[in-house]
C-alpha positions in Angstrom: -31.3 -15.6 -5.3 -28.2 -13.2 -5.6 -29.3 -9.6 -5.1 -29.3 -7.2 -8.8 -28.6 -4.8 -7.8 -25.2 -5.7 -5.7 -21.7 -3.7 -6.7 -19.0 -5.5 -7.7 -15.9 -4.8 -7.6 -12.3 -5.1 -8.9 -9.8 -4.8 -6.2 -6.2 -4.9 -6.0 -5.0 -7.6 -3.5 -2.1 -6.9 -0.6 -0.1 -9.7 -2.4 1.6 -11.1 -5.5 1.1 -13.9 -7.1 4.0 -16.6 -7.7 5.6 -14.7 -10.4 5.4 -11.4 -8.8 2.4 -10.1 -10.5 -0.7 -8.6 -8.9 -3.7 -10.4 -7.7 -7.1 -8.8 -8.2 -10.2 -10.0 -6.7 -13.9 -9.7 -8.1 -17.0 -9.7 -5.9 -18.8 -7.4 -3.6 -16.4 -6.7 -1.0 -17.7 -8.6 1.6 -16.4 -12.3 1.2 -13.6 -14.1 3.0 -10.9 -13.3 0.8 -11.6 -9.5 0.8 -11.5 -9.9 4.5 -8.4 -11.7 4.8 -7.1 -8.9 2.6 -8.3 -6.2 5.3 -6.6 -8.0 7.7 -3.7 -8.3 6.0 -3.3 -4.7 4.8 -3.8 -3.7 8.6 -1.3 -5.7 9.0 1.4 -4.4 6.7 0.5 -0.8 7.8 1.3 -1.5 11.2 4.7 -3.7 10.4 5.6 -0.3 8.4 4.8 1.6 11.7 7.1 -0.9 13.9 9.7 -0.3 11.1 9.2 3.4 10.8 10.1 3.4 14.5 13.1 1.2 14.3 14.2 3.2 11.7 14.1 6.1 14.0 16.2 4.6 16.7 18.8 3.0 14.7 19.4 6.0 12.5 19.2 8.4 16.1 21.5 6.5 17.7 24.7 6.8 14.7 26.2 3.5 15.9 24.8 1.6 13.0 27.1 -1.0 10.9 27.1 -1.0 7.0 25.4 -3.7 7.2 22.7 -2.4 9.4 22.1 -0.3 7.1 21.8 -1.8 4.3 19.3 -4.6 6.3 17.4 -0.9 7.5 17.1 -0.4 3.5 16.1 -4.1 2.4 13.2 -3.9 5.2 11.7 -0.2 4.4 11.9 -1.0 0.4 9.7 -4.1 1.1 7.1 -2.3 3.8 7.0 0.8 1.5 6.0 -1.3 -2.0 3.3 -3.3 0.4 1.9 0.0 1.7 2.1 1.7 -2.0 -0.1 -1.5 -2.6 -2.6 -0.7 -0.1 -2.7 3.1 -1.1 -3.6 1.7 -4.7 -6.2 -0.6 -3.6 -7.7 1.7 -1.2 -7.6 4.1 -4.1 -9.0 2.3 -6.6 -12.1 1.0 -4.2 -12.7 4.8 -3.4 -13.2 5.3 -7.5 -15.2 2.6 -7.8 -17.4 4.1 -5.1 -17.4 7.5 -6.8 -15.5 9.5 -4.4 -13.1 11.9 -5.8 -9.3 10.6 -6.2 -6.5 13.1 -7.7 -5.5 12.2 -11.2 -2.3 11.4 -11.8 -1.6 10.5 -15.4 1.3 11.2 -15.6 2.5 8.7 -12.6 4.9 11.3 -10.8 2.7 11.7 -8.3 1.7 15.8 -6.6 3.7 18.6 -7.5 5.3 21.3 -5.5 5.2 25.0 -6.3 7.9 25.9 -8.3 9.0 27.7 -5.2 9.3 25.3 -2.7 12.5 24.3 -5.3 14.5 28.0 -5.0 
């Protein structure tokens, strides 16, 4: 008999579905899909940690083609929307569990000081 008093949960999935739209996942958090998820998001956030790196080293060593570059750009677009992904999901799981997450409704993210713009 399923335990009432379980949470469930809505949570944004580290992929798309064929059409490009999220996938969300309902259930407790504990199931194979949600841990195929964790893997994959570990995943992604170390891919974006390799790329961050070769980043570093291509753009350190000014010998880089047009091309390069613009293969440097395709790759960090891509690794930065899957780890925006993960930041959401992550997020939106730390809601659901009551912990305190900044509102932003207006979807442009923290400020800065006036200041820090002078």
């Amino acid at each position: 008999m399923p335990n009432a008093t379980a949470r469930v949960f809505v949570r944004l999935l580290p992929w798309t579905g064929p059409d490009g739209k999220p996938c969300f996942l309902v259930g407790d958090g504990a199931g194979y899909v949600s841990r195929i998820a964790d893997q994959m998001e570990e995943e992604q956030l170390s891919s974006a940690d390799d790329l961050i790196d070769e980043a570093r080293q291509l753009l350190a060593d000014r010998t880089w083609t047009p091309g390069e570059l613009h293969l440097l750009a395709v790759e960090l677009t891509a690794s930065l929307a899957d780890v925006r992904r993960v930041a959401e999901s992550r997020g939106g799981r730390l809601a659901a569990l009551g912990h305190d997450v900044p509102d932003d409704a207006d979807g442009e993210g923290p400020r800065l000081p006036a200041e820090a713009f002078g």
